[in-house]
C-alpha positions in Angstrom: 0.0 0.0 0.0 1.5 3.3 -0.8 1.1 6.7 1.4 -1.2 8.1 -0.7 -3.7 5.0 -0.6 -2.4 4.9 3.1 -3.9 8.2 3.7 -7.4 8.1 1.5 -7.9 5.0 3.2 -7.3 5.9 6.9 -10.4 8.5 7.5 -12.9 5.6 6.4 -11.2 3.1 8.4 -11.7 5.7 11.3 -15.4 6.0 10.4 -15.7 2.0 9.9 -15.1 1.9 14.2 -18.8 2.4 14.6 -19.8 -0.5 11.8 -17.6 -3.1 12.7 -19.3 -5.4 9.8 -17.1 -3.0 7.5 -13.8 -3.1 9.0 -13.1 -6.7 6.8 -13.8 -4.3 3.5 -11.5 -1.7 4.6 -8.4 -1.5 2.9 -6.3 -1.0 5.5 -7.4 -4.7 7.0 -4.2 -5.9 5.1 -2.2 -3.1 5.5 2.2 -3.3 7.2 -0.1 -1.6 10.2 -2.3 -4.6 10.8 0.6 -7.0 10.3 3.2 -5.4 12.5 0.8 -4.9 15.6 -1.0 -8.6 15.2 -4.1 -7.7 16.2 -7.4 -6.9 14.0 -7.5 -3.7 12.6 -10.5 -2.3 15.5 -7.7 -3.0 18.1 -5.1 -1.2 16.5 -7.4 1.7 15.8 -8.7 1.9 19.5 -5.2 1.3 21.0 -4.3 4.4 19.0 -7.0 6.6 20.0 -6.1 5.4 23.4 -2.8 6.5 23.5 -3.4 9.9 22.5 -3.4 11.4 25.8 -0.2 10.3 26.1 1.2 12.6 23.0 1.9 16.3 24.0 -1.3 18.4 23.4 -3.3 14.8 23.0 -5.8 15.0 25.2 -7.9 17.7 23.1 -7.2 14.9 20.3 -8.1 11.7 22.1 -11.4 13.8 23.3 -12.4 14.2 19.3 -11.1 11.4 18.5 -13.8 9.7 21.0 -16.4 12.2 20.6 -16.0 11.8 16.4 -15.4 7.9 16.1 -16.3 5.7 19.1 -19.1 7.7 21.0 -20.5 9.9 18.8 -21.2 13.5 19.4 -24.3 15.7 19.1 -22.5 18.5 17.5 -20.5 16.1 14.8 -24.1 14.8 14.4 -25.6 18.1 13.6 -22.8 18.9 11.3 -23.9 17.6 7.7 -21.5 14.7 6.9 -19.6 15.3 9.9 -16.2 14.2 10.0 -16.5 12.7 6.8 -18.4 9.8 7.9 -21.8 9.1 6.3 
């Protein structure tokens, strides 16, 4: 996979968190990233937003990250198309 599939591909993976039945069709599913971690591709995702906090500054990131991917939020709901996910 190259960066630039690498990096059209990793917002929808994102999205994919809350419709695990899609995560098997994502492109990164087969990905060096998968591979190297040995895990499914949900597990590496969520271990990443988990370690935000521990970045500088990554708390503010972690929070959207929860708020945009895993939770939900009202305001990303109100926005039309919100982060990019449909």
């Amino acid at each position: 996979m190259t960066h630039a599939e690498f990096t059209a591909a990793a917002p929808s993976t994102l999205c994919t968190l809350r419709w695990p039945d899609e995560l098997p069709l994502n492109p990164l599913q087969n990905s060096c990233l998968v591979w190297a971690h040995a895990m499914p591709l949900e597990d590496v995702l969520r271990n990443v937003i988990r370690h935000l906090p521990l970045e500088r500054g990554g708390e503010k990131s972690h929070r959207a990250a929860l708020d945009g991917f895993v939770d939900g939020a009202s305001a990303q709901e109100a926005l039309p198309g919100g982060w990019g996910c449909p």
